[in-house]
MDTraj code that builds the backbone (N, CA, C; nanometers):
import mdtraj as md
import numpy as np

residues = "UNK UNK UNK UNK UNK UNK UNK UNK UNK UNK UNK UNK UNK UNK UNK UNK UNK UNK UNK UNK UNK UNK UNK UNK UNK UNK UNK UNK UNK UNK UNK UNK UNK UNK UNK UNK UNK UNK UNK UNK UNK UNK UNK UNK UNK UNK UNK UNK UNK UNK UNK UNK UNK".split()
xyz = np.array([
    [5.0641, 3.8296, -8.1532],
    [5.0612, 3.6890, -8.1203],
    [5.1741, 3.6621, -8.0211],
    [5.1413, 3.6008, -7.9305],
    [5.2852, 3.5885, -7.8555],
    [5.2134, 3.3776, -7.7972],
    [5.3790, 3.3653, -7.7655],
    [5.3248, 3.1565, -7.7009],
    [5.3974, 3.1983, -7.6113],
    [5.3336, 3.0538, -7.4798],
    [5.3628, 3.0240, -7.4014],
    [5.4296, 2.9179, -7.4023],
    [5.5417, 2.8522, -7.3702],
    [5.5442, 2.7420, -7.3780],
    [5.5739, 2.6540, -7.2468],
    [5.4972, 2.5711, -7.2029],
    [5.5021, 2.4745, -7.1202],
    [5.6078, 2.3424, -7.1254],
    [5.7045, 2.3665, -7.0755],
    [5.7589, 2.2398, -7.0638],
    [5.7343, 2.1481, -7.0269],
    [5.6865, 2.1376, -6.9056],
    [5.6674, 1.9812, -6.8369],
    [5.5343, 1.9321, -6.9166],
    [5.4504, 2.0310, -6.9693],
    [5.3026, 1.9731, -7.0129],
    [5.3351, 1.9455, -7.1084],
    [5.4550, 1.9955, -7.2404],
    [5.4939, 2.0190, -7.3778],
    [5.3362, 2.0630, -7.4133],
    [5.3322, 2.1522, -7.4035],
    [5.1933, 2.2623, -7.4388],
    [5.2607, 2.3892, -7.4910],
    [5.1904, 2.4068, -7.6107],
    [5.1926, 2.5646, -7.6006],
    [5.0721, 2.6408, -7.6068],
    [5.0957, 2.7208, -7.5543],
    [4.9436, 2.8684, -7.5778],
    [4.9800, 2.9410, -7.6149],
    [4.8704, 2.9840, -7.7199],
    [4.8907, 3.0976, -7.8191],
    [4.7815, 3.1695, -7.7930],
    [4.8536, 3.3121, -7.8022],
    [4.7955, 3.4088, -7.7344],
    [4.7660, 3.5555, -7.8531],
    [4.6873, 3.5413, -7.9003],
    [4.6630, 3.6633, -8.0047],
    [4.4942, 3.7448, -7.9317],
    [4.5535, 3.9066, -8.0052],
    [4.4435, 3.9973, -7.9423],
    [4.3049, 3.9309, -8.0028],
    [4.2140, 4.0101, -7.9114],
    [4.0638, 3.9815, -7.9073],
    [4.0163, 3.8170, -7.9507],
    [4.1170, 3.7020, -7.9046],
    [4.0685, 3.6039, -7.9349],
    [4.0722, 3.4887, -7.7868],
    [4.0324, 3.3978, -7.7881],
    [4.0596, 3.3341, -7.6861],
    [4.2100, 3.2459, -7.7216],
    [4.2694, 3.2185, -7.5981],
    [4.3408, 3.1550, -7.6079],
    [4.3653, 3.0039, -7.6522],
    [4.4561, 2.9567, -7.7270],
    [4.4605, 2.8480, -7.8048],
    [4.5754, 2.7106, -7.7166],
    [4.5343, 2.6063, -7.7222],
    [4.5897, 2.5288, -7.6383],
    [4.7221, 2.4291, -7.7665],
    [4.8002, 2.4088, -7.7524],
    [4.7979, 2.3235, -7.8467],
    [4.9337, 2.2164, -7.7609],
    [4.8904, 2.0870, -7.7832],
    [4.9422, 1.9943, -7.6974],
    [4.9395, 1.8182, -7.7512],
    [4.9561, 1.8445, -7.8838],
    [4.9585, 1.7173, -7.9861],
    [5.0451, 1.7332, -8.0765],
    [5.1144, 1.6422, -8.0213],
    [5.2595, 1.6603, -8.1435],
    [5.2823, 1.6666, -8.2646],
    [5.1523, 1.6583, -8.3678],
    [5.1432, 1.6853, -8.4934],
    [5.0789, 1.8206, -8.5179],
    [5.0374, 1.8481, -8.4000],
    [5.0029, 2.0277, -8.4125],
    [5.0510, 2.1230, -8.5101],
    [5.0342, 2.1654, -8.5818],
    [5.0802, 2.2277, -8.6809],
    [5.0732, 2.3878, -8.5819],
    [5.1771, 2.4721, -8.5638],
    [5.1880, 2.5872, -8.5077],
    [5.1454, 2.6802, -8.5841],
    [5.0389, 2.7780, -8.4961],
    [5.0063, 2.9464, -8.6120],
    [5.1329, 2.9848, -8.5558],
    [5.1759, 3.0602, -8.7111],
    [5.2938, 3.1369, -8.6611],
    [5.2673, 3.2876, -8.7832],
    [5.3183, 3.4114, -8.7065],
    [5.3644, 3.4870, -8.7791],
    [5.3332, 3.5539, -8.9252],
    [5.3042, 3.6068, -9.0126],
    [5.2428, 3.5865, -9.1673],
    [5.4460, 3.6415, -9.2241],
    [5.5031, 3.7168, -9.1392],
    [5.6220, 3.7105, -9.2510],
    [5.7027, 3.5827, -9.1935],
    [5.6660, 3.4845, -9.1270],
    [5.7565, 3.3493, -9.1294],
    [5.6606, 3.2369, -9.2051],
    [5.5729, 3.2640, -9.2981],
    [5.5099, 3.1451, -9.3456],
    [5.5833, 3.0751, -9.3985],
    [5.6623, 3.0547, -9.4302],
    [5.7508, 2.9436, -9.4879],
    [5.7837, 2.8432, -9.4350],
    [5.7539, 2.8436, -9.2869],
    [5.8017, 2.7980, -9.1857],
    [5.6724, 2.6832, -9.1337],
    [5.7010, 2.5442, -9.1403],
    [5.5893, 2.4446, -9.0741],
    [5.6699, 2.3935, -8.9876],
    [5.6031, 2.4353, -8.8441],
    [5.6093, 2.4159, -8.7299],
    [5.5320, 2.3563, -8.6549],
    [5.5800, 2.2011, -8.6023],
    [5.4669, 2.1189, -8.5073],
    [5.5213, 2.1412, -8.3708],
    [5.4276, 2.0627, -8.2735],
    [5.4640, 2.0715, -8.1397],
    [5.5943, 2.0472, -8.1079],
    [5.5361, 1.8776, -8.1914],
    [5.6990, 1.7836, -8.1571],
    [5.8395, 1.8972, -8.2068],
    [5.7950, 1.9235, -8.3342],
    [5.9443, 2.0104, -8.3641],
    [6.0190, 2.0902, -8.2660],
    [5.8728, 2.1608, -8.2161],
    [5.9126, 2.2907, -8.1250],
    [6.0158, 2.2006, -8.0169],
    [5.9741, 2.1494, -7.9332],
    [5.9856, 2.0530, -7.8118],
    [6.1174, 1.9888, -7.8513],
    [6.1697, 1.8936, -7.9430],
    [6.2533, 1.8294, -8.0216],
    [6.3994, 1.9275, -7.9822],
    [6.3635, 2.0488, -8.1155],
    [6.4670, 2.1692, -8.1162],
    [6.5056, 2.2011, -7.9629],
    [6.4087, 2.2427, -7.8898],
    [6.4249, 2.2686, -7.7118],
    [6.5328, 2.2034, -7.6417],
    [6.4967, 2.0598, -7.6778],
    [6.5535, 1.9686, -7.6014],
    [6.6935, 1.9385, -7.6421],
    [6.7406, 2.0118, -7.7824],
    [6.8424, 1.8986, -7.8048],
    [6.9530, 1.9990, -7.7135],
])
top = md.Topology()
chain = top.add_chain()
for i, resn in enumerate(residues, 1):
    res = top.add_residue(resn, chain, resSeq=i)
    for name in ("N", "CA", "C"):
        top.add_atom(name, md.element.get_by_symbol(name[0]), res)
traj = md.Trajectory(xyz[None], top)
């Protein structure tokens, strides 16, 4: 799995094998992440938020 992240769009793309790529660009987005970080709920806004400060 690997993201892209877009700043100016606050987009990210998620990029995992044999699948199409995933857009995600709504700040309640809940992020796929990882299976050993499940503990972890991650939205757009968060991502973007953390970035910025």
């Amino acid at each position: 799995m690997g993201w892209l992240i877009d700043p100016d769009d606050r987009a990210i793309f998620i990029y995992r094998p044999k699948q199409e790529t995933e857009v995600f660009d709504e700040p309640d987005q809940v992020l796929p992440i990882p299976v050993f970080t499940k503990e972890i709920n991650l939205t757009v806004k968060n991502l973007f938020d953390w970035l910025s400060e």
